[in-house]
C-alpha positions as CSV (number, residue, x, y, z in Angstrom):
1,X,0.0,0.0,0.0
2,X,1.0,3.5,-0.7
3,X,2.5,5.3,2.7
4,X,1.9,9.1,3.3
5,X,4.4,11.8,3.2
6,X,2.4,14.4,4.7
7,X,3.1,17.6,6.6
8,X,0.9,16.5,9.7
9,X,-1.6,13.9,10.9
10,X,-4.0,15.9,13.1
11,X,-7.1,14.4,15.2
12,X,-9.4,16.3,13.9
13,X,-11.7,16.5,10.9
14,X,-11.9,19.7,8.8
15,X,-14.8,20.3,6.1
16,X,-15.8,23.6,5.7
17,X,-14.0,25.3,2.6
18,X,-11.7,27.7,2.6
19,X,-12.6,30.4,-0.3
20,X,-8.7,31.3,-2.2
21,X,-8.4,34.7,-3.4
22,X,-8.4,35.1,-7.1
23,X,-6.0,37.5,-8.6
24,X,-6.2,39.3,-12.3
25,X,-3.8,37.7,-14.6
26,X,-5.4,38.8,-17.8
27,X,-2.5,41.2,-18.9
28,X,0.6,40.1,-17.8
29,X,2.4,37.1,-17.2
30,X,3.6,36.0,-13.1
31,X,7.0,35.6,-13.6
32,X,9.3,36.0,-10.5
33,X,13.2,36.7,-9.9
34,X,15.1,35.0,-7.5
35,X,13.9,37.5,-4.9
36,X,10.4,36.9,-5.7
37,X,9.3,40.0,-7.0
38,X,7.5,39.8,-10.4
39,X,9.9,40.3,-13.6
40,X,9.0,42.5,-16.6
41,X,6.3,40.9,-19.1
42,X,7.9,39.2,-22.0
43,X,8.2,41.4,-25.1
44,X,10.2,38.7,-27.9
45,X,8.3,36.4,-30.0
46,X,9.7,33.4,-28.2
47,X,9.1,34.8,-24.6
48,X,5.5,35.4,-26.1
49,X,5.1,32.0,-27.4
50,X,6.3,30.5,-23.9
51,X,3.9,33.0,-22.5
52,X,1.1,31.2,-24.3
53,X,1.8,28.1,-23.3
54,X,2.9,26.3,-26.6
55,X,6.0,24.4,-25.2
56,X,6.8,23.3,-21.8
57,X,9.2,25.4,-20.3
58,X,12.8,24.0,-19.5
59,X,14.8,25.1,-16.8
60,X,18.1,23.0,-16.4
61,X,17.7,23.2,-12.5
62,X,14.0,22.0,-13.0
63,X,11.5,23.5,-14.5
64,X,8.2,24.0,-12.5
65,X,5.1,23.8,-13.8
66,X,1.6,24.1,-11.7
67,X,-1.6,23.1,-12.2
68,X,-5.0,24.5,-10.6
69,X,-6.6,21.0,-9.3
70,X,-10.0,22.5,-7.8
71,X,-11.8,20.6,-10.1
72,X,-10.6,17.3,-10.2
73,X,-13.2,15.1,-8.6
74,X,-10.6,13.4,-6.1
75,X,-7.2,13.5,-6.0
76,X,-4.4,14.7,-8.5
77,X,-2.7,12.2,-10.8
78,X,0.0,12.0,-13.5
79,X,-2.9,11.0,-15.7
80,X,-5.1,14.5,-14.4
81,X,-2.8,16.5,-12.5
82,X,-5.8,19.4,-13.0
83,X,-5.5,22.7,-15.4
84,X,-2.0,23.4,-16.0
85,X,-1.9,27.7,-15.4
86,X,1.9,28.0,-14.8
87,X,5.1,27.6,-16.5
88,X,8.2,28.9,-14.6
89,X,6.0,32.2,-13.5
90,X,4.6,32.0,-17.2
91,X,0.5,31.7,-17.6
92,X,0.2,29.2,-19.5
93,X,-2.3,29.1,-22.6
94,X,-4.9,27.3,-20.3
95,X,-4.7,29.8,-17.6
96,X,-5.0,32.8,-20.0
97,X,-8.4,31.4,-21.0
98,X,-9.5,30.3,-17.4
99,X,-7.7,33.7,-15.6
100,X,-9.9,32.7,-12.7
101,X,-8.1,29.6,-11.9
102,X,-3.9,31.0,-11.6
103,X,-5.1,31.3,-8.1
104,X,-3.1,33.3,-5.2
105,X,-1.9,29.9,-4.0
106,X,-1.1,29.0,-7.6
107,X,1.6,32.2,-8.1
108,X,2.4,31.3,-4.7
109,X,3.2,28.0,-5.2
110,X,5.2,28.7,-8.5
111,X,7.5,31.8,-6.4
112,X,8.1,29.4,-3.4
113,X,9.0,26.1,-5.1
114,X,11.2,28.3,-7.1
115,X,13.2,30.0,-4.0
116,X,13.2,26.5,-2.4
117,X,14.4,24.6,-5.6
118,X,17.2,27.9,-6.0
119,X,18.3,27.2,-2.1
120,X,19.1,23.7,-3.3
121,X,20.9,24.9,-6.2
122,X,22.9,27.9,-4.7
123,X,23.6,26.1,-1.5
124,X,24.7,22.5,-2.6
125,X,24.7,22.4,-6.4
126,X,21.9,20.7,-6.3
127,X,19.6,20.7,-9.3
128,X,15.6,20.2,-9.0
129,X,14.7,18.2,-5.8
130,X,16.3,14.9,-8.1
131,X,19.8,16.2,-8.7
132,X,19.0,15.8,-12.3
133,X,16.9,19.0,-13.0
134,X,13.7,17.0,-13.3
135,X,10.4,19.2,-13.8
136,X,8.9,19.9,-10.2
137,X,4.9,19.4,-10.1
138,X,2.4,20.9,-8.2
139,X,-1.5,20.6,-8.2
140,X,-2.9,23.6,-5.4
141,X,-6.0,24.5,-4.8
142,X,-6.8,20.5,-4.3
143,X,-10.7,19.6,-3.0
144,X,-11.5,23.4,-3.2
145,X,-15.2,22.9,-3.8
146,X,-15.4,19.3,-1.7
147,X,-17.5,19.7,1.2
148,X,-16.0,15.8,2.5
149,X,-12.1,16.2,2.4
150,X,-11.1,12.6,-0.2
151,X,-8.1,11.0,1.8
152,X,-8.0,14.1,3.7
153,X,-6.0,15.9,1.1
154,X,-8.1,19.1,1.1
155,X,-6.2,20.1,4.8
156,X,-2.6,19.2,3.7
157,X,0.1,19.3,1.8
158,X,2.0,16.3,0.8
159,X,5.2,14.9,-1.8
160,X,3.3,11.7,-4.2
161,X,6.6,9.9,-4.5
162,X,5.0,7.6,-6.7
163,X,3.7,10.1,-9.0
164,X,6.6,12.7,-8.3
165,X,4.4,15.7,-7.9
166,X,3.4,17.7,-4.7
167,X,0.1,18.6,-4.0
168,X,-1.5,21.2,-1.4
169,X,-5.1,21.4,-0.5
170,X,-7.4,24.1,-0.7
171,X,-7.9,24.3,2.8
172,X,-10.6,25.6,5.4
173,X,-11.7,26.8,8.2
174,X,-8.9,25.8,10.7
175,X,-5.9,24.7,7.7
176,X,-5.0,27.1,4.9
177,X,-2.4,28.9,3.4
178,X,-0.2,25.9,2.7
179,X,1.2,27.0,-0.7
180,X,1.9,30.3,0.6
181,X,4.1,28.9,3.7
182,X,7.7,28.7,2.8
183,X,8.3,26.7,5.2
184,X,5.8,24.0,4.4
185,X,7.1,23.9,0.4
186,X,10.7,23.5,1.9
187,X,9.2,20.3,4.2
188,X,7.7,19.2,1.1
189,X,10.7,19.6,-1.4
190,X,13.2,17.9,1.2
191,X,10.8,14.8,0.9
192,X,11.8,14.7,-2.6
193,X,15.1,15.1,-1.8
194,X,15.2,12.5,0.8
195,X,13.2,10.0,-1.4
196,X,16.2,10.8,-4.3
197,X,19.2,10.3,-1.7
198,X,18.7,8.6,1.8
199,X,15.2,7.2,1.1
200,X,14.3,6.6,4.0
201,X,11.7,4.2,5.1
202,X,8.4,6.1,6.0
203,X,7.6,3.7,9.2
204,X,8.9,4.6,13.0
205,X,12.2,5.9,13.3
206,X,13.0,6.2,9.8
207,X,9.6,7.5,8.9
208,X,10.4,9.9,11.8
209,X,13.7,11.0,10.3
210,X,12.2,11.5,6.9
211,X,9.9,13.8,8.6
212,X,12.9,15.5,10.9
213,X,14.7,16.3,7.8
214,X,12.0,17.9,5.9
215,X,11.4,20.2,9.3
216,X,14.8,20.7,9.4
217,X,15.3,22.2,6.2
218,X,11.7,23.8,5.9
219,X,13.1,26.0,9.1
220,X,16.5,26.6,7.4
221,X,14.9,27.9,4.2
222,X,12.2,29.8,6.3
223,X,15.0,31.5,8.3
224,X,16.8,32.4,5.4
225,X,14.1,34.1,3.8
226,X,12.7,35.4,6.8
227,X,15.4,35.9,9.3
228,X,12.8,38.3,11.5
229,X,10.8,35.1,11.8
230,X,10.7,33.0,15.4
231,X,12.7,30.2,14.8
232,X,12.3,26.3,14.7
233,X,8.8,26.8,15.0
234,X,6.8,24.2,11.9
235,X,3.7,25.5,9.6
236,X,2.7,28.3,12.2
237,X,1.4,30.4,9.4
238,X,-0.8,27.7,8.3
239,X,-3.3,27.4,11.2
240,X,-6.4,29.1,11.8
241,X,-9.6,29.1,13.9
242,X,-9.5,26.8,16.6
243,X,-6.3,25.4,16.2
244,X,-4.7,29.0,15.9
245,X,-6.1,28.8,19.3
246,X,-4.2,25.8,20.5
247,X,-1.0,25.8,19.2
248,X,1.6,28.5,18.1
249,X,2.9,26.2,15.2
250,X,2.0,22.6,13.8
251,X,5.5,21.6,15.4
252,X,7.8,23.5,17.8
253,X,11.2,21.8,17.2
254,X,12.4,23.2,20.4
255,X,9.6,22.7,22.6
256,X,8.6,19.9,21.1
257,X,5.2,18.9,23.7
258,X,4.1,22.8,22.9
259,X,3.1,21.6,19.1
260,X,-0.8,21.4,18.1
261,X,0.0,17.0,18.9
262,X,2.7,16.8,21.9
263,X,5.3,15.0,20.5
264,X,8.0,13.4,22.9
265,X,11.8,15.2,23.2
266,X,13.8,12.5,24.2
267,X,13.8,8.7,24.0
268,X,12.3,7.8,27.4
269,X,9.1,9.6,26.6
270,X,8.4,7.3,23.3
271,X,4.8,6.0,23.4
272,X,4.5,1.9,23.8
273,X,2.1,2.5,21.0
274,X,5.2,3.3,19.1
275,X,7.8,0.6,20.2
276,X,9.6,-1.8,18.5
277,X,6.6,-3.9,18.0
278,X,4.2,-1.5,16.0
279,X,2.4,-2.2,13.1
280,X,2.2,0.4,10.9
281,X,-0.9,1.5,9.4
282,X,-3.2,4.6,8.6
283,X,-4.8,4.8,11.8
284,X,-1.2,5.0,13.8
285,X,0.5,7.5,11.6
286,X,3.0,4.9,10.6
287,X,4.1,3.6,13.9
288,X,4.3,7.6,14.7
289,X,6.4,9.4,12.3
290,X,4.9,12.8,12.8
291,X,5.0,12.2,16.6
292,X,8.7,10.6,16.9
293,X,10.0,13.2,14.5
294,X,10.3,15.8,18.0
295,X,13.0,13.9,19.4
296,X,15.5,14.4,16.2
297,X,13.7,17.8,16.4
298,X,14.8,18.6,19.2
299,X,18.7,17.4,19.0
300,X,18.6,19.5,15.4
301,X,17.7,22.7,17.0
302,X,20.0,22.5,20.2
303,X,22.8,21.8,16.9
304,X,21.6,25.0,15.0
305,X,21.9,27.5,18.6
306,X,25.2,26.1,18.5
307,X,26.6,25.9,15.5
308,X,24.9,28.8,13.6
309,X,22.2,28.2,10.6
310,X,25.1,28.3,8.0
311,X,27.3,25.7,9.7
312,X,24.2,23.2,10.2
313,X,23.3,23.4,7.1
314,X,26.2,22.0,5.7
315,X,26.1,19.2,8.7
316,X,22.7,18.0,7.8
317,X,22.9,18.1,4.4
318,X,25.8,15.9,3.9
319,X,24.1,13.3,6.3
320,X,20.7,13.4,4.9
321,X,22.4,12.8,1.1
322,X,25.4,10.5,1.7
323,X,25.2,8.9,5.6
324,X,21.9,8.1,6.1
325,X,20.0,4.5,4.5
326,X,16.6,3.5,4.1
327,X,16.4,1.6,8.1
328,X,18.3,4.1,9.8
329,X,16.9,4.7,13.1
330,X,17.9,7.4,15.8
331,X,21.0,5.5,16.9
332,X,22.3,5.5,13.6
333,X,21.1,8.9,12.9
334,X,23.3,10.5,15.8
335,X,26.4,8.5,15.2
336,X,26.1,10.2,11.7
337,X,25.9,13.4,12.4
338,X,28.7,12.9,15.0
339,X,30.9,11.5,12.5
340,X,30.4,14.2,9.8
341,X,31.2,16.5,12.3
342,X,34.4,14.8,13.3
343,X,34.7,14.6,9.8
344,X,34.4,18.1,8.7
345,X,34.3,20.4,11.6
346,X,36.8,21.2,15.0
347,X,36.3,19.1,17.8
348,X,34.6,22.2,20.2
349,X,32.2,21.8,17.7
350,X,31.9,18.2,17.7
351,X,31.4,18.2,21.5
352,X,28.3,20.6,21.2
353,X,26.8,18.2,18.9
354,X,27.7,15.5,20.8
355,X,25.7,17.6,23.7
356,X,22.3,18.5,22.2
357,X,21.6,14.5,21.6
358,X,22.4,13.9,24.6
359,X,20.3,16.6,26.1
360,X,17.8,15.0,29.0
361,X,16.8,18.5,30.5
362,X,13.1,18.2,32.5
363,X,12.5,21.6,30.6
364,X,11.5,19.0,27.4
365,X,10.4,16.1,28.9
366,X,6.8,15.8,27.7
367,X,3.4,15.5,28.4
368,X,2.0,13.3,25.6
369,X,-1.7,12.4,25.7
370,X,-3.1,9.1,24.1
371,X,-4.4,10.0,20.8
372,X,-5.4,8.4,17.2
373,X,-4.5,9.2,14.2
374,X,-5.7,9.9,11.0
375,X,-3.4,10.1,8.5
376,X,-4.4,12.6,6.2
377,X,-3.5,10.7,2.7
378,X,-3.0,7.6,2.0
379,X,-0.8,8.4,-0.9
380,X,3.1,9.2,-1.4
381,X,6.6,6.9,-1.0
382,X,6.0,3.8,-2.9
């Protein structure tokens, strides 16, 4: 069966829709520059053509090409991925006669996967989320008019391994804005990456690590594009309503029982539930991924108050792509990171790395209620 790579597993269900904001693109095309900020409209003949959507754009780093999926009766697929409206900031020919539908999370999602895929690039030469400059899909706008959320897909965002596209819901009353979150198309991207490198298996501690590592480096890209922003704190621009109300942040990497689910900080405080003898399915988020993921989350942002963002980056990279395998657990996970420090870094560092796993401080010991799960897809790494 297919496994989930999802931003969250929440116990709750969400049905009221959220309404996106529609935008004018009649007269101009959305491209963006690597700051973000729209570019000039194309005046050649052959910017004009790409404008109109009669080729598919190619980027050597990846193009990326988004598609409005608020009409597709279920879920996106390579065989319907929805209306394709962007090309690499460019409306496409569809989306010029259906201006309606290059929705705000549309141009959001095209400027965000392109400063997230341009991080990867500028900071490790590393092109598209494949290392091969593959095209990066995205269906938004996903269930917008479903009143029942199909495989829960209308509250999240998720990476289709499978189908190697990303998708992100439309949203409602208490989850939008997921397109729009930098930090949640960095978690999302890293998936890729992961499933291209590491591949790590999405079940307990490895599924936990998988979703460590996309936290990680959805914070890093967040704090590099928004250094004013509170730090190590997961998808708290994405929550509204009620669950604004209970939670700062999906995830708080360094408080990790102050996250909408308390997840545990340290080894001692892992559920039975989520032992050695779990069996993973969709009502246990696969053996705990999204709940185990705090204790890595933790260690990671005792590492980055230590070493610096720049420094860490480097760290977890290099362990994320080259150390890590598909079974690696939290054991193997630390020795690791240890030994790409020892390997790359002075030994006062080392030490300070060596401290934040071993960190048992009551200050994050936490307070984790029984709970179920619902996973909210059923889709994503074979």
């Amino acid at each position: 069966m297919l496994k989930s790579i999802t931003l969250f597993s929440v116990a709750a269900s969400l049905s009221l829709l959220q309404a996106c904001g529609q935008i004018d693109r009649t007269s101009q095309p959305v491209q963006h520059d690597n700051a973000g900020a729209p570019a000039v409209e194309p005046s050649s003949l052959a910017d004009q053509s790409q404008w109109w959507g009669q080729s598919e754009a190619t980027n050597p780093n990846g193009s990326i090409i988004v598609y409005n999926a608020s009409l597709v009766l279920t879920i996106p697929t390579p065989l319907n991925h929805g209306i394709k409206v962007l090309e690499d900031g460019n409306i496409t020919f569809e989306g010029r006669l259906a201006p309606g539908l290059v929705s705000d999370s549309a141009v959001a999602a095209s400027n965000n996967i392109a400063t997230v895929r341009d991080f990867y690039f500028n900071t490790f030469g590393r092109s598209s989320y494949d290392g091969q400059g593959s095209a990066i899909r995205a269906s938004v706008d996903v269930q917008r008019y479903h009143v029942i959320s199909i495989f829960g897909m209308k509250n999240n965002a998720a990476w289709m391994q499978p189908f190697k596209m990303f998708v992100f819901g439309a949203g409602g009353d208490n989850l939008a804005g997921f397109a729009e979150a930098i930090d949640v198309i960095g978690h999302e991207f890293t998936h890729a990456v992961v499933a291209t490198t590491s591949n790590l298996t999405y079940v307990g501690q490895s599924g936990a690590l998988n979703e460590h590592l996309a936290d990680v480096f959805g914070e890093i890209i967040q704090h590099e594009v928004h250094p004013e922003s509170e730090p190590f704190l997961i998808g708290e621009t994405v929550l509204r309503g009620t669950l604004a109300n209970k939670a700062k942040a999906l995830r708080d990497m360094l408080h990790p029982d102050k996250g909408l689910v308390a997840q545990p900080g340290k080894m001692a405080d892992i559920p039975a539930e989520f032992g050695e003898n779990c069996t993973a399915s969709s009502t246990n988020d696969n053996c705990g991924v999204h709940t185990l993921s705090g204790i890595p989350n933790l260690a990671a942002a005792l590492i980055i108050k230590s070493l610096g963002w720049q420094t860490s980056k480097e760290l977890f990279y290099k362990v994320m792509t080259e150390r890590l395998s598909a079974n690696s657990d939290f054991a193997d996970y630390r020795a690791q990171v240890v030994a790409e420090c020892q390997a790359t870094l002075a030994n006062v560092q080392c030490q300070k790395v060596v401290d934040a796993f071993a960190t048992r401080s009551e200050e994050h010991t936490s307070e984790l209620q029984s709970h179920s799960f619902i996973s909210y897809a059923v889709f994503c790494l074979k």
